[in-house]
VEXDREN-2710 file (C-alpha; in Angstrom, 1 decimal):
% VEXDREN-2710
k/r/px/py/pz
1/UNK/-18.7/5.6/-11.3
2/UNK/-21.4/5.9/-8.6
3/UNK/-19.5/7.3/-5.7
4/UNK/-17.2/8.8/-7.8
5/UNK/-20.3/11.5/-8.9
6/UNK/-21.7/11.4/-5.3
7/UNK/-18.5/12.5/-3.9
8/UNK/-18.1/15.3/-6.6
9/UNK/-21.9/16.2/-5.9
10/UNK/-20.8/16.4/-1.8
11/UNK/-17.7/18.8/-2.7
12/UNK/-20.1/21.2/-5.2
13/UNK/-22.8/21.1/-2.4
14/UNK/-20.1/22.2/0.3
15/UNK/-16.7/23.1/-0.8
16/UNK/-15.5/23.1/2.8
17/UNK/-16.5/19.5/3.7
18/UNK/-13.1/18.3/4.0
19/UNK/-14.2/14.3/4.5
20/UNK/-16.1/14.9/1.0
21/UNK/-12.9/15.9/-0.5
22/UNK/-10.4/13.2/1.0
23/UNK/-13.1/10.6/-0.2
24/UNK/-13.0/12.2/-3.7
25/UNK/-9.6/11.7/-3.8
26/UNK/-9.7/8.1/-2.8
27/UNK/-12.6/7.6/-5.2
28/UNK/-10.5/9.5/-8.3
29/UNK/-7.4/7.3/-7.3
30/UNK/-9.0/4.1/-8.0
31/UNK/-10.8/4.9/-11.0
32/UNK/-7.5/5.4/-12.5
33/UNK/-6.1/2.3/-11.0
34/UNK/-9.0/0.1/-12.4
35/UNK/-8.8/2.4/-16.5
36/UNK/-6.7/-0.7/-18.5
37/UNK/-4.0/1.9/-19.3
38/UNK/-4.3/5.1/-17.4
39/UNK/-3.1/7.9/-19.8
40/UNK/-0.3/10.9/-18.1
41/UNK/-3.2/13.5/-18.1
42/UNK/-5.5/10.8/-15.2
43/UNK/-2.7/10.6/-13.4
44/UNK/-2.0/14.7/-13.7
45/UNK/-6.0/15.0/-12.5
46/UNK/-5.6/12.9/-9.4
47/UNK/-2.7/14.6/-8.6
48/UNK/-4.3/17.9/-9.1
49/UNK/-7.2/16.9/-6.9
50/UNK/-5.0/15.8/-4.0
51/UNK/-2.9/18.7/-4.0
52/UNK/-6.3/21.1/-4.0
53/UNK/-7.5/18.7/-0.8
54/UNK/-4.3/19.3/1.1
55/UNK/-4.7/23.1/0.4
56/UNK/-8.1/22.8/2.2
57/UNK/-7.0/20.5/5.0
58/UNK/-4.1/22.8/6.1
59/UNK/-6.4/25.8/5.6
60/UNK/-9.1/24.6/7.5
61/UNK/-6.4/23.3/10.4
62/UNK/-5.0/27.0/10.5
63/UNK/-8.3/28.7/10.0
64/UNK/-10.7/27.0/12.2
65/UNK/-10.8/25.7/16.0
66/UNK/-11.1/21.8/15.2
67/UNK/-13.7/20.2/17.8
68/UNK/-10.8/17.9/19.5
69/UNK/-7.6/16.6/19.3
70/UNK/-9.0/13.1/17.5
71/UNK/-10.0/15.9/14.7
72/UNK/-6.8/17.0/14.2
73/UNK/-5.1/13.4/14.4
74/UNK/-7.9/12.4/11.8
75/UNK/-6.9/15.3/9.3
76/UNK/-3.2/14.6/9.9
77/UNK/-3.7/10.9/8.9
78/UNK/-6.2/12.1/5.7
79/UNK/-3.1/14.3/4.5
80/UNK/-0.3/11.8/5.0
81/UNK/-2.9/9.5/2.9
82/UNK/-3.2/11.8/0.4
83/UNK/0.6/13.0/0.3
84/UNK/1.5/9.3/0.0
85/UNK/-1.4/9.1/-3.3
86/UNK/0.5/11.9/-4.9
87/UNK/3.7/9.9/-4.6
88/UNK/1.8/6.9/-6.3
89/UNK/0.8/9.0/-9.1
90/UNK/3.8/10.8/-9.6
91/UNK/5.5/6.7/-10.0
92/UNK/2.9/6.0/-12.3
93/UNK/3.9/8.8/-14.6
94/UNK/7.5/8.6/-14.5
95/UNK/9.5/5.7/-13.1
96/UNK/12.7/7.9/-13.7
97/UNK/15.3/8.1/-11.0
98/UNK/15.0/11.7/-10.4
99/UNK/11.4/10.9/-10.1
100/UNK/11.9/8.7/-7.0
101/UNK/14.3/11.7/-5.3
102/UNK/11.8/13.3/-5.2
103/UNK/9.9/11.2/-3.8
104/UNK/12.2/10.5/-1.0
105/UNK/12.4/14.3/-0.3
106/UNK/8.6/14.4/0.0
107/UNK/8.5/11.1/2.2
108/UNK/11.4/13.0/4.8
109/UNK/8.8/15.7/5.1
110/UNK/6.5/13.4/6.4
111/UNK/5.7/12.1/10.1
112/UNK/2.8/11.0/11.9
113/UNK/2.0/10.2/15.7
114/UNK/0.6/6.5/14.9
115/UNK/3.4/4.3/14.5
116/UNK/1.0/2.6/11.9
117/UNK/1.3/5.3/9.4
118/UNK/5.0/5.7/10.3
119/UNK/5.5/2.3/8.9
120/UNK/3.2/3.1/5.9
121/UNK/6.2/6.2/5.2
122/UNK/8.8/3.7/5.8
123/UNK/7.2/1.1/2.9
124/UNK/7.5/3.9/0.5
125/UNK/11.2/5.0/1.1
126/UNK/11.4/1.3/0.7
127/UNK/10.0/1.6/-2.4
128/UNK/11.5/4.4/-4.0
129/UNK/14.7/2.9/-3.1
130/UNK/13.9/-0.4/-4.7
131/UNK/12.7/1.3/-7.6
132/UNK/16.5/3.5/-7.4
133/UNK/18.2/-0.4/-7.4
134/UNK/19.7/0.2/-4.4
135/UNK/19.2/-3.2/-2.3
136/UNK/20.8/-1.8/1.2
137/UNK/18.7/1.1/1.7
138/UNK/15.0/-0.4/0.7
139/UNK/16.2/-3.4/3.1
140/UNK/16.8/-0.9/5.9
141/UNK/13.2/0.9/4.7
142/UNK/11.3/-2.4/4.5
143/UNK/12.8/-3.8/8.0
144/UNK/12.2/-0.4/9.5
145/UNK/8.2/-0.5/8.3
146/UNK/8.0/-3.8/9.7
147/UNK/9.2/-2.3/13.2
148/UNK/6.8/-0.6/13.5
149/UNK/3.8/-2.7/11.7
150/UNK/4.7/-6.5/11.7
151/UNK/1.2/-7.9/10.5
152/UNK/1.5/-5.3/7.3
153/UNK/1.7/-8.1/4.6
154/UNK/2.2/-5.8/1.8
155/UNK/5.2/-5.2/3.3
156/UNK/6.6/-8.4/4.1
157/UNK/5.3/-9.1/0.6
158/UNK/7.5/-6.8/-1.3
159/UNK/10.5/-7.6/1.6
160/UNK/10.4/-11.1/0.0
161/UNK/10.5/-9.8/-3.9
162/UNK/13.6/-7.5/-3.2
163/UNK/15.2/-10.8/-1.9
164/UNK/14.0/-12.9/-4.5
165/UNK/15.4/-10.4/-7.3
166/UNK/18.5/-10.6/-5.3
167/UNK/18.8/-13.6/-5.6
168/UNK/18.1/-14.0/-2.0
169/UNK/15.9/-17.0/-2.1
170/UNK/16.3/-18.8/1.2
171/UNK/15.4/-15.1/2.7
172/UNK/12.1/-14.1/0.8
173/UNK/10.9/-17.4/2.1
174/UNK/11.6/-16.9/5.4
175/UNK/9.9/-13.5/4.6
176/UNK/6.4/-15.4/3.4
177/UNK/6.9/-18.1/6.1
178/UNK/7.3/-15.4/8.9
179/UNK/4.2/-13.4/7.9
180/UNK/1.9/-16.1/7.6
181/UNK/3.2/-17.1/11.7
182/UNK/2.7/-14.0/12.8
183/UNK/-1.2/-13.3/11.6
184/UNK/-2.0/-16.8/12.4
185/UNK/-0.5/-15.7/16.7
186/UNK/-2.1/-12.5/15.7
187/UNK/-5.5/-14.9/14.9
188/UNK/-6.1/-12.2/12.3
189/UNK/-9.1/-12.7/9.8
190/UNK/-9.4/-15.8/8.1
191/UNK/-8.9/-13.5/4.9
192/UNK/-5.8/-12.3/5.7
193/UNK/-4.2/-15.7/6.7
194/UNK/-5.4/-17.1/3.5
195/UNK/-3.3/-14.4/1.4
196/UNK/-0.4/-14.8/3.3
197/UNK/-0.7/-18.4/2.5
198/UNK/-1.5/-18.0/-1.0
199/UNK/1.7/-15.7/-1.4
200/UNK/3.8/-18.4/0.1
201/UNK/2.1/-21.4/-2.3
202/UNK/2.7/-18.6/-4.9
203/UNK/6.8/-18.4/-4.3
204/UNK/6.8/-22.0/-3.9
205/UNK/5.4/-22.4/-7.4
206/UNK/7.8/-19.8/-8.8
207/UNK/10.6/-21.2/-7.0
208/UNK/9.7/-24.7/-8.7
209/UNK/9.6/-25.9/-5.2
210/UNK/6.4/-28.2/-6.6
211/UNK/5.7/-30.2/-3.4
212/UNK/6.1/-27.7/-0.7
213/UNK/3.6/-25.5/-3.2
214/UNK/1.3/-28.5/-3.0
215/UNK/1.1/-28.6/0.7
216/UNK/0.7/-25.1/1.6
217/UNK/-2.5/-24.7/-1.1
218/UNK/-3.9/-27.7/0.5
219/UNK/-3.3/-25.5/4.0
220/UNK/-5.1/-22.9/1.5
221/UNK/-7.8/-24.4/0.4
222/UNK/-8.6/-26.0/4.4
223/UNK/-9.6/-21.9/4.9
224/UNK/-11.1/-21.1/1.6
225/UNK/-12.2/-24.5/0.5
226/UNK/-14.0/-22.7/-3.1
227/UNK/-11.4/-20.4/-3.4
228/UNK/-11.2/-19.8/-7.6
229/UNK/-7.3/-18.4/-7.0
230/UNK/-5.8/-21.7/-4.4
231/UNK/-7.8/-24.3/-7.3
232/UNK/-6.2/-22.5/-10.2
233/UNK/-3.2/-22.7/-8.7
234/UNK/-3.4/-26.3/-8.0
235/UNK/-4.1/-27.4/-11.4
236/UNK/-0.7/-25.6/-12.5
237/UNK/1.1/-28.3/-10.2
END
């Protein structure tokens, strides 16, 4: 709760310090996440807060002369954040379908200049349509996010579920396999290769694919040797 109250002690002490209020929101947001079952009226306050931090981003944008054009590609990025937490939220509190059109209506009104955060609009429509049970669309979403952002393993991640509960098995493989070759020629962090191996052990597991699980832990466990999550997973073998 300790940068929760500093954050709220930030906004009081200046109501215009726009990073204070971003951070408030991102601070708010995973409270909620972490309450064992968040109740409609948490997610209504995150929301709430968000939607007040947008007002003052867009105010300040029109209002004041921002000291460079980093500025205003920082603020853009802190209200596509912060849009995209208000579409979280809004999930959270109803999983309807008119819920999720909604959602999709919001995500169309949003673009940014990094192709990064472009891909992070793309994984939502993804979602929303996944959500809406219509397979084509969220494929064309998800493939489209990965255009644009190939090392995103969240994506490639919920690529590979969509298949799976499809039925699509031979594909969300090929959707685990390909992420985990492309951080490894990335080199990305040792961290991130790791998960991308876990997830594949993981779908091997569920699959009942018990030896190729095996091996791929063991390809785990040569990264993170103490790792709590690749012994655990072992054991169920």
């Amino acid at each position: 709760h300790y940068p929760l109250r500093r954050q709220r002690q930030m906004c009081i002490r200046d109501s215009n310090d726009i990073e204070a209020w971003y951070f408030l929101c991102l601070a708010l947001y995973a409270k909620t996440l972490l309450l064992h079952t968040p109740s409609p009226q948490n997610w209504q306050t995150v929301i709430q807060m968000c939607e007040t931090t947008i007002s003052k981003i867009e105010h300040y944008k029109t209002s004041s002369s921002t000291d460079s054009i980093n500025n205003h590609n920082l603020l853009d990025e802190w209200q596509l954040n912060i849009s995209l937490l208000i579409i979280d939220c809004q999930s959270s509190l109803n999983d309807e379908k008119d819920t999720q059109v909604k959602n999709l209506a919001s995500l169309d009104n949003l673009k940014a200049k990094d192709p990064k955060l472009n891909s992070v609009i793309e994984k939502y429509k993804g979602r929303c349509y996944n959500r809406l049970r219509n397979f084509d669309k969220a494929l064309f979403h998800y493939q489209a996010s990965l255009k644009l952002n190939k090392l995103d393993q969240i994506t490639w991640h919920e690529l590979a579920s969509l298949y799976l509960t499809n039925g699509k098995q031979s594909a969300a493989a090929m959707c685990y396999k390909q992420c985990l070759t492309l951080l490894e020629a990335a080199k990305a962090p040792s961290s991130d290769v790791f998960s991308a191996t876990i997830n594949l052990a993981h779908f091997y597991y569920k699959t009942q694919q018990y030896k190729l699980a095996s091996n791929v832990i063991n390809s785990a466990l040569k990264i993170h040797s103490e790792s709590y999550v690749a012994t655990l997973l072992k054991g169920l073998i």
